[in-house]
DRENLUMDREN-48279 format. One record per residue (C-alpha): x, y, z; residue number from 0; chain. Coordinates in Angstrom, 3 decimals, decimal comma. Example, Ala and Ser with C-alpha at 12.3 -4.5 7.8 and 13.67 -1.06 7.14 Angstrom:
! residues 2
<site xx="12,300" yy="-4,500" zz="7,800" num="0" cadena="A"/>
<site xx="13,670" yy="-1,060" zz="7,140" num="1" cadena="A"/>
! end
This chain:
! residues 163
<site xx="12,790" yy="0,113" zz="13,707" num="0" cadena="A"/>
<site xx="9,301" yy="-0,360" zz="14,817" num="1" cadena="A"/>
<site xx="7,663" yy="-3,872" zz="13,307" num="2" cadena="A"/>
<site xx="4,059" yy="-3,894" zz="11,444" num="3" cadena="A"/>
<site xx="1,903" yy="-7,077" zz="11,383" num="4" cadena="A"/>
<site xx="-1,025" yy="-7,125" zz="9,088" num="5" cadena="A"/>
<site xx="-3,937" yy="-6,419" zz="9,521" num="6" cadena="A"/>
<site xx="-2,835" yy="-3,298" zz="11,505" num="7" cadena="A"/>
<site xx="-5,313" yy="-1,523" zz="13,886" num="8" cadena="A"/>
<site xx="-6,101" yy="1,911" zz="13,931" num="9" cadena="A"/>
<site xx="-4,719" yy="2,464" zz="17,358" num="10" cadena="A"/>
<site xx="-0,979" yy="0,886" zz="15,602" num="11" cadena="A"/>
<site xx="-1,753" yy="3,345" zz="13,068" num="12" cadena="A"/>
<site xx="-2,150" yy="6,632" zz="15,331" num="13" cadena="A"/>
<site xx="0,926" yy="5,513" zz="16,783" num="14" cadena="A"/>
<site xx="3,346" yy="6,144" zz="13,934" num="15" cadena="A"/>
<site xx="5,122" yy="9,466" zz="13,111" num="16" cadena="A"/>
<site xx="6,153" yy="10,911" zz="9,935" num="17" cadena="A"/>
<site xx="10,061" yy="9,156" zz="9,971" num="18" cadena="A"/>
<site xx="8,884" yy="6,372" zz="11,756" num="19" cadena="A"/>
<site xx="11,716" yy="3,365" zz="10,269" num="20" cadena="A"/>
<site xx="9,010" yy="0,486" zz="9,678" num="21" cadena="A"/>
<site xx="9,378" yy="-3,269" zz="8,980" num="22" cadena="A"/>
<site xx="6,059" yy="-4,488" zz="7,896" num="23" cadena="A"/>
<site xx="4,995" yy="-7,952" zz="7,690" num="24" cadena="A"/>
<site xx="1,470" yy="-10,104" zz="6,971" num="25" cadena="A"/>
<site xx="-0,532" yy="-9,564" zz="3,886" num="26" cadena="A"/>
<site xx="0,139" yy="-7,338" zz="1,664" num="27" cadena="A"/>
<site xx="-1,735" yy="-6,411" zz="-1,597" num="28" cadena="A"/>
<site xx="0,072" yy="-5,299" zz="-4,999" num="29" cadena="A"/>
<site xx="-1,942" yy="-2,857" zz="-7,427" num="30" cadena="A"/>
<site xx="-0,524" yy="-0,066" zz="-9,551" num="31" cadena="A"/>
<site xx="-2,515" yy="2,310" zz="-12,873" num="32" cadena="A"/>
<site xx="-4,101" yy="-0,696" zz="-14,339" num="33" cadena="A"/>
<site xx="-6,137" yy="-2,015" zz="-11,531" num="34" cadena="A"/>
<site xx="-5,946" yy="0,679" zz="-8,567" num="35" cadena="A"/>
<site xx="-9,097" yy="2,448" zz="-9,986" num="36" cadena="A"/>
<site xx="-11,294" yy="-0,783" zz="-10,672" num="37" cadena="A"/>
<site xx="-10,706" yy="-1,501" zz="-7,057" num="38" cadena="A"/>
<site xx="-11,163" yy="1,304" zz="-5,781" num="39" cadena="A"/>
<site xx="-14,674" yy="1,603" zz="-7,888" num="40" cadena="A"/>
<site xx="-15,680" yy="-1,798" zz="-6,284" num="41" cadena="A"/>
<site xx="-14,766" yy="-1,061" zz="-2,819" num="42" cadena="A"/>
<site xx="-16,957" yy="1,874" zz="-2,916" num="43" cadena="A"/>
<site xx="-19,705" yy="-0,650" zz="-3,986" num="44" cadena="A"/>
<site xx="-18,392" yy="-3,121" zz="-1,589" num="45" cadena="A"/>
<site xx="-17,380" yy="-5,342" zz="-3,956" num="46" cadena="A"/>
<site xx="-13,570" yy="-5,692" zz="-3,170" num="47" cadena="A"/>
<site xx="-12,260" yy="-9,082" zz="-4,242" num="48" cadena="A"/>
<site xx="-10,395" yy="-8,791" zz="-0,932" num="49" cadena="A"/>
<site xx="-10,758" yy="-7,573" zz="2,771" num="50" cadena="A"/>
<site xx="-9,220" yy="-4,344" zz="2,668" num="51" cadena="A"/>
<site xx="-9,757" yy="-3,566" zz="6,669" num="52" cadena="A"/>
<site xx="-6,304" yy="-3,027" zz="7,887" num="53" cadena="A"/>
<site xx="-4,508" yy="-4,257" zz="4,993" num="54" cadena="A"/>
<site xx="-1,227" yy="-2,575" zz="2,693" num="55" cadena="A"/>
<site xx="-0,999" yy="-1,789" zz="-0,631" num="56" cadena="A"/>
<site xx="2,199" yy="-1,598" zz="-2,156" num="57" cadena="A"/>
<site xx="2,209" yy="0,516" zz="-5,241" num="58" cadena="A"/>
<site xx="3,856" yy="-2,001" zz="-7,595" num="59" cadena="A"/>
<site xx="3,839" yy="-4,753" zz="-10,469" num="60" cadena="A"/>
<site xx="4,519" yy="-8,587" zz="-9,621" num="61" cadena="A"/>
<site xx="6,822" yy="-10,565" zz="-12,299" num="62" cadena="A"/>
<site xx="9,351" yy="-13,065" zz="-12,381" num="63" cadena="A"/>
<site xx="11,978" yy="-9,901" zz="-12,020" num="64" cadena="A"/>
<site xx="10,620" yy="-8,982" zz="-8,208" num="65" cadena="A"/>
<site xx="8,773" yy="-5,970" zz="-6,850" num="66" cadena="A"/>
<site xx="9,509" yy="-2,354" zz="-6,538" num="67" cadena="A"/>
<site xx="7,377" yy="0,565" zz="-5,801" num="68" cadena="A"/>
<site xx="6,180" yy="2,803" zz="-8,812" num="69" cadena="A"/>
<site xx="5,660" yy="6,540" zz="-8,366" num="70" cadena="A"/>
<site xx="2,434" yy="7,000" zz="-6,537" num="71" cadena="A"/>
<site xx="1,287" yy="10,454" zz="-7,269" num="72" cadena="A"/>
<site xx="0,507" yy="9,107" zz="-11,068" num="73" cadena="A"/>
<site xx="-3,130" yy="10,149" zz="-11,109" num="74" cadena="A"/>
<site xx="-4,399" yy="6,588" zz="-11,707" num="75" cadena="A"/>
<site xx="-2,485" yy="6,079" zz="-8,166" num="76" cadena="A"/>
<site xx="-2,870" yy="8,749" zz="-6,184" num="77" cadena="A"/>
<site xx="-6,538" yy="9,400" zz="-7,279" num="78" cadena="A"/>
<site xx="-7,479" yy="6,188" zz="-5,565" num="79" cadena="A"/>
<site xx="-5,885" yy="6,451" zz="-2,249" num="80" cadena="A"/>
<site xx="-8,730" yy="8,070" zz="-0,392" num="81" cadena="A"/>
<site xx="-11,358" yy="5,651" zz="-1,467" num="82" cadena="A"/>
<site xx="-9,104" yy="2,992" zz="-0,926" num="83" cadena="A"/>
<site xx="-8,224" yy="4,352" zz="2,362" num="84" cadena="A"/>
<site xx="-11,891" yy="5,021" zz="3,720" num="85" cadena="A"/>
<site xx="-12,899" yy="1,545" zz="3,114" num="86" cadena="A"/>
<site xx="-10,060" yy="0,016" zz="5,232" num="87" cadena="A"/>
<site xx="-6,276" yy="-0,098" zz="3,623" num="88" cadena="A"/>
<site xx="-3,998" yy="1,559" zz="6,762" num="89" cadena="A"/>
<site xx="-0,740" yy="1,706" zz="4,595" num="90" cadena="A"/>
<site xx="-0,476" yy="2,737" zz="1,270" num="91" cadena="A"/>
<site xx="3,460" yy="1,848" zz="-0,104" num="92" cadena="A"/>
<site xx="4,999" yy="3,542" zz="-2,855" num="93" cadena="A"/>
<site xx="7,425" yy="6,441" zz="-3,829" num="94" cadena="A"/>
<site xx="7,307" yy="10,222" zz="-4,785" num="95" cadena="A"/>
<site xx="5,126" yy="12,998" zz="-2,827" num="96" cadena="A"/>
<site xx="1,675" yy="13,434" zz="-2,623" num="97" cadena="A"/>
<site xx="-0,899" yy="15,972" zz="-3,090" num="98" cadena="A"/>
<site xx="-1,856" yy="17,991" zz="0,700" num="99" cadena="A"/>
<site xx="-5,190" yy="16,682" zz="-0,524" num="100" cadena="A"/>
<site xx="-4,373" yy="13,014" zz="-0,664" num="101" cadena="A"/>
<site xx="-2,396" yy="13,576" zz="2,800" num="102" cadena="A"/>
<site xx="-5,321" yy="14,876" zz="4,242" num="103" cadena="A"/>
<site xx="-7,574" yy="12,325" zz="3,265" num="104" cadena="A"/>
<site xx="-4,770" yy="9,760" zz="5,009" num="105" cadena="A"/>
<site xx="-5,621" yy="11,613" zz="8,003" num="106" cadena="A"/>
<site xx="-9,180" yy="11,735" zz="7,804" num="107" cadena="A"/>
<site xx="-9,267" yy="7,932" zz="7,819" num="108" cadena="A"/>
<site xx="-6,014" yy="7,407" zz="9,902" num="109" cadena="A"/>
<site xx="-3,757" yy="5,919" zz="7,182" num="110" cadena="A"/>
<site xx="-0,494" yy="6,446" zz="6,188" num="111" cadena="A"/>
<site xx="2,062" yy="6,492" zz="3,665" num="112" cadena="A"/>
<site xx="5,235" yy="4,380" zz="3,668" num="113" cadena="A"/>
<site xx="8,028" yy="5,067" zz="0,986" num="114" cadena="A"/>
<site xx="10,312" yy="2,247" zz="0,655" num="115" cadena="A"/>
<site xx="13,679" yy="2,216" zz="-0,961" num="116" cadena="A"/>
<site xx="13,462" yy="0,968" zz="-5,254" num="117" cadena="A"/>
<site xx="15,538" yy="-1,924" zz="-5,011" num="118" cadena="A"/>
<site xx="13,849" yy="-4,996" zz="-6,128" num="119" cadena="A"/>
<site xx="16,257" yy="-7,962" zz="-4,996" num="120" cadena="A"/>
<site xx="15,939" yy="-6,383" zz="-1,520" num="121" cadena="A"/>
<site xx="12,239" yy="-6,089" zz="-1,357" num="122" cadena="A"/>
<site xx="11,951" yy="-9,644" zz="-3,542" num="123" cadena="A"/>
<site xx="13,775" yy="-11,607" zz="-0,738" num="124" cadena="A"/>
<site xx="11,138" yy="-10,431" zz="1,798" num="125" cadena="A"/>
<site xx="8,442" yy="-11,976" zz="0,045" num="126" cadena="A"/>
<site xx="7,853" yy="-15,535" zz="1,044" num="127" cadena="A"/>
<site xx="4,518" yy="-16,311" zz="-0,754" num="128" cadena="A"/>
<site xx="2,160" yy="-14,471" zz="-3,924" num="129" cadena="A"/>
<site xx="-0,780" yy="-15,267" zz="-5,371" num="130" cadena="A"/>
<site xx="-2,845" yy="-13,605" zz="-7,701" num="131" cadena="A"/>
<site xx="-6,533" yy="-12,830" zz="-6,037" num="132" cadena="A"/>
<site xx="-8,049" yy="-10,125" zz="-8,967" num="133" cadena="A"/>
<site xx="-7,886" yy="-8,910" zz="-12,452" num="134" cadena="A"/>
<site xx="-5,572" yy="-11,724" zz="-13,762" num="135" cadena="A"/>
<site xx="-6,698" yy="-10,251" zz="-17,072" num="136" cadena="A"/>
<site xx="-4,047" yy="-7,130" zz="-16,398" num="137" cadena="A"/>
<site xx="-0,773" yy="-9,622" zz="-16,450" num="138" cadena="A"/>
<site xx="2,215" yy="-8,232" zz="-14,090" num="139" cadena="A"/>
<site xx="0,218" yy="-5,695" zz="-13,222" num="140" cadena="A"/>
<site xx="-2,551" yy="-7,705" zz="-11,770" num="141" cadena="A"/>
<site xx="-3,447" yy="-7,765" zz="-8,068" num="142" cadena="A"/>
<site xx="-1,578" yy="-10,042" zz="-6,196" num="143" cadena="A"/>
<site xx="-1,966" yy="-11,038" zz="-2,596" num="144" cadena="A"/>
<site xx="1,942" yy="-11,126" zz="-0,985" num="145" cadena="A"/>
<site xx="2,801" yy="-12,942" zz="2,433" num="146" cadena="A"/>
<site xx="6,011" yy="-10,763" zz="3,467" num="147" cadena="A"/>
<site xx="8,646" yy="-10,839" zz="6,157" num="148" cadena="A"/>
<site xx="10,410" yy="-7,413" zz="7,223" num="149" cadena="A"/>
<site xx="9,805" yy="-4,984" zz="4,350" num="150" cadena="A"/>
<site xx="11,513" yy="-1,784" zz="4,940" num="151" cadena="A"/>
<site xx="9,801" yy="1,524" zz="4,922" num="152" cadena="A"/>
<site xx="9,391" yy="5,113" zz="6,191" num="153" cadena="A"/>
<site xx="6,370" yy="7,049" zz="7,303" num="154" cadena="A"/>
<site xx="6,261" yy="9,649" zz="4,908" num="155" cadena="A"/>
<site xx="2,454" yy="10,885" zz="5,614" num="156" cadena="A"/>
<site xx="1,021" yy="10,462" zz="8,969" num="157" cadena="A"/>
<site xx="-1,051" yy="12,099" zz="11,128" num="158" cadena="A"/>
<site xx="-1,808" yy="15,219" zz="9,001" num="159" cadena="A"/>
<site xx="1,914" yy="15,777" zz="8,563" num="160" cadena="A"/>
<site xx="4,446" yy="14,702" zz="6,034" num="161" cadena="A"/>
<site xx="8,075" yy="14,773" zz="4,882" num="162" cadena="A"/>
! end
């Protein structure tokens, strides 16, 4: 198991191989359909609510039940990992494949893609703080801003390969 801090640098990044066994810990960000594209929209402007540079996104909600990853390649997902990814988010978290376009954009701006097991009392335990930082308006599925210890994860996209 190789362990992640956050903010992650690109050199960590070019480091990792496609079933690389990851721990990642820091700051994390949460975003999933309802709020992926307005962020994405306003880091192109650079108006992110947050820093970005370096940072995780784990595709999920935030409720009283825990997190879990949701299926990335949804369009309102996957369509916003290579803006998200050019201005600064390293690893994108979530399940399902992606497009060869979307894995070539990873590469292009040296991020990667982590899948991480469904089960939300493991990942839950992991997180030791959450806030919400952005669009509050969208509920569970706002963005929320997650200190963790030790989630798990695999490099699914990295370095113009992937699984």
């Amino acid at each position: 198991m190789k362990k992640i801090t956050t903010p992650i640098s690109n050199d960590e990044i070019a480091s990792l191989k496609v079933g690389d066994q990851i721990l990642i810990s820091g700051t994390m960000y949460t975003g999933r359909d309802a709020i992926l594209p307005k962020l994405a929209e306003l880091a192109n402007e650079n108006k992110s609510p947050v820093d970005l540079k370096g940072m995780a996104i784990m595709h999920t909600a935030v409720s009283d039940a825990g997190i879990a990853p949701t299926t990335s390649n949804k369009e309102e997902i996957e369509s916003t990992i290579p803006d998200l990814s050019k201005n600064g988010v390293k690893i994108h978290i979530g399940k399902g494949k992606l497009s060869k376009k979307t894995a070539d954009s990873l590469n292009k701006n040296n991020s990667i893609f982590v899948v991480t097991p469904p089960v939300a009392a493991l990942l839950t335990d992991k997180v030791l703080e959450k806030k919400c930082v952005a669009f509050e308006n969208e509920g569970i599925e706002s963005m929320f801003q997650l200190k963790v210890e030790n989630i798990p994860g695999i490099v699914a996209i990295a370095n113009g390969k992937s699984i």
